[in-house]
C-alpha positions in Angstrom: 0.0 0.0 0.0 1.2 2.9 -0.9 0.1 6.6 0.6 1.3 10.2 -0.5 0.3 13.2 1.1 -0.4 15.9 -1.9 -0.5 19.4 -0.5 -2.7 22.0 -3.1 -4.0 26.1 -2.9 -6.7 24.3 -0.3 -6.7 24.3 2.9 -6.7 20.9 4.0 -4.3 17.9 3.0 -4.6 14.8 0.9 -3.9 11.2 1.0 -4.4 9.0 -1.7 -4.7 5.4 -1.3 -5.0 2.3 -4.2 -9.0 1.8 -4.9 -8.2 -1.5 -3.1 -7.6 -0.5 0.0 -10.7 2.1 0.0 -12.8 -0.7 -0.7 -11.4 -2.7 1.9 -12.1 0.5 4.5 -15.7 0.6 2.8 -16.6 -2.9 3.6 -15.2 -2.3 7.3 -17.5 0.9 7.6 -20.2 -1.7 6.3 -19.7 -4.4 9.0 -18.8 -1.7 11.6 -22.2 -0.4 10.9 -24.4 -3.3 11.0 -26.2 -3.2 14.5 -27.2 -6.8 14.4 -23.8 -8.2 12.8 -21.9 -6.1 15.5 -24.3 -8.0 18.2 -23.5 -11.0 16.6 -19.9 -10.4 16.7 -19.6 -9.4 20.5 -22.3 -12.5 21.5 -19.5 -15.1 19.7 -17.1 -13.3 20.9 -18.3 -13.9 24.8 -18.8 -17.1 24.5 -15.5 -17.6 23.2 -16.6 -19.1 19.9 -14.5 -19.7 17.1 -13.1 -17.8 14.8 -11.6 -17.9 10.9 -10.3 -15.3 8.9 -12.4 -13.9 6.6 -10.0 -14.0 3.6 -9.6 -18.0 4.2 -13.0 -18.3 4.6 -14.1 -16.1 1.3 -11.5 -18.4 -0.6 -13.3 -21.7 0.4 -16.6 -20.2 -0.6 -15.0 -18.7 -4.1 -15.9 -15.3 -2.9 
């Protein structure tokens, strides 16, 4: 990943980042957002449930 700050005649700064990485922030927001996923999330998480990585699990499912 690669990030530049680009300065311009405005006031505040600018990062760019690849679209890959946006996307990945955007599905985050997504998950972060999601009130009943979230509850999900914490409820596994307190009963010590187990947990895969999403990238493994996305591969088995051809996602």
């Amino acid at each position: 990943m690669s990030e530049q700050a680009v300065h311009g005649p405005h006031k505040s700064e600018w990062i760019t980042i690849s679209t890959d990485e946006y996307e990945s922030m955007q599905r985050t927001i997504e998950v972060l957002s999601d009130h009943d996923l979230m509850t999900q999330l914490r409820e596994g998480k307190r009963k010590n449930a187990p947990m895969r990585d999403f990238e493994e699990l996305a591969g088995e499912f051809g996602i």
